[in-house]
N, C-alpha and C positions, 0 to 999 in steps of 0.2 A: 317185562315180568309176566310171567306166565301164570297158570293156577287157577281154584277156584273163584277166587275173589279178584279174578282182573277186568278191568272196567271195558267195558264195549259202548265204543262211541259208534252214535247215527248222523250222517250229515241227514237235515232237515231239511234247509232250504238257505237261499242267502241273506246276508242284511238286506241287504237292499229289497226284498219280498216282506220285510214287518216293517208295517208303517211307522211313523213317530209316533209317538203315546198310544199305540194300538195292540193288536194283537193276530195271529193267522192260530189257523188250528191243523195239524199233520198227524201223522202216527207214527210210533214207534215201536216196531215188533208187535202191531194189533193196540197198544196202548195211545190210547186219545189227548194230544198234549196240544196247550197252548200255549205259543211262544210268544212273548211278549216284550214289548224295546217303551222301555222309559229314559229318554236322557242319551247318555252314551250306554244304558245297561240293557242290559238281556237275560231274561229269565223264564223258566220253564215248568208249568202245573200242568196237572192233571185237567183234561180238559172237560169235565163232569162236573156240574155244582154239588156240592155235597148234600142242598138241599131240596134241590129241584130237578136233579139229574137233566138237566143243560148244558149246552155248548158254552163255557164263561168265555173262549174266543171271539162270540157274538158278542163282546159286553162292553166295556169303557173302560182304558186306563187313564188314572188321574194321579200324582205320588208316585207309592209303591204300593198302588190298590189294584184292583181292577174286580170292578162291579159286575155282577151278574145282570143282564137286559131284562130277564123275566121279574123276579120279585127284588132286587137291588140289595140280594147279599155279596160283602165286600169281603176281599181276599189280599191280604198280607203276601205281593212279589216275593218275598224273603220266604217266609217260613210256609206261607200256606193255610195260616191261619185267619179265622175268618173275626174279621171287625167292628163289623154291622150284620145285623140281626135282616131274616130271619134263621141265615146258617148259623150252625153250631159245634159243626163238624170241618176240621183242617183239609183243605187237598193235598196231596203229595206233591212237591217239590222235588225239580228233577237239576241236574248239575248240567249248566251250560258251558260249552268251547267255542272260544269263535278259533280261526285261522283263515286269516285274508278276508273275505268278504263272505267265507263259509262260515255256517251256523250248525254244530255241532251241540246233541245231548244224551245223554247217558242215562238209562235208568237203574243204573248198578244204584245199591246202596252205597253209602261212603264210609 
């Protein structure tokens, strides 16, 4: 399907390059993301704390958290949303693919 609204995937990198409960940090078209493997899942934020303008790739996954290293605001894998203080503000939330051991994401809106 063709048109404005059709989604453009970036391969990122492989599974096998995000550690277990970890996270790497790449870009996509200039946009700062980090990709992050909890479990069997895969998930993809912005890679800017919303509160301290940091790399959250530097940070600790634990859940579906993953904590910022500088002042230990927590971020919601899922939505983006932030858990523990001192953020206040959500990061974007980006749509992952995998295929084979490729690591695929999207910054279309959905």
């Amino acid at each position: 399907m063709t048109g404005v609204n059709a989604e453009t995937w970036e391969k990122v990198c492989e599974l096998g390059d995000i550690p277990d409960n970890g996270a790497i940090g790449v870009e996509v078209g200039g946009v700062p993301v980090a990709v992050v493997r909890t479990g069997d899942e895969v998930f993809a934020l912005h890679d800017v704390c919303s509160h301290a303008e940091v790399k959250l790739s530097e940070g600790e996954v634990y859940d579906h958290t993953l904590e910022c290293w500088l002042h230990g605001s927590c971020f919601d894998l899922r939505t983006g949303k932030p858990t523990g203080p001192p953020a206040t503000k959500p990061v974007n939330v980006y749509r992952v693919k995998i295929d084979g051991d490729d690591v695929y994401v999207s910054l279309s809106k959905e």
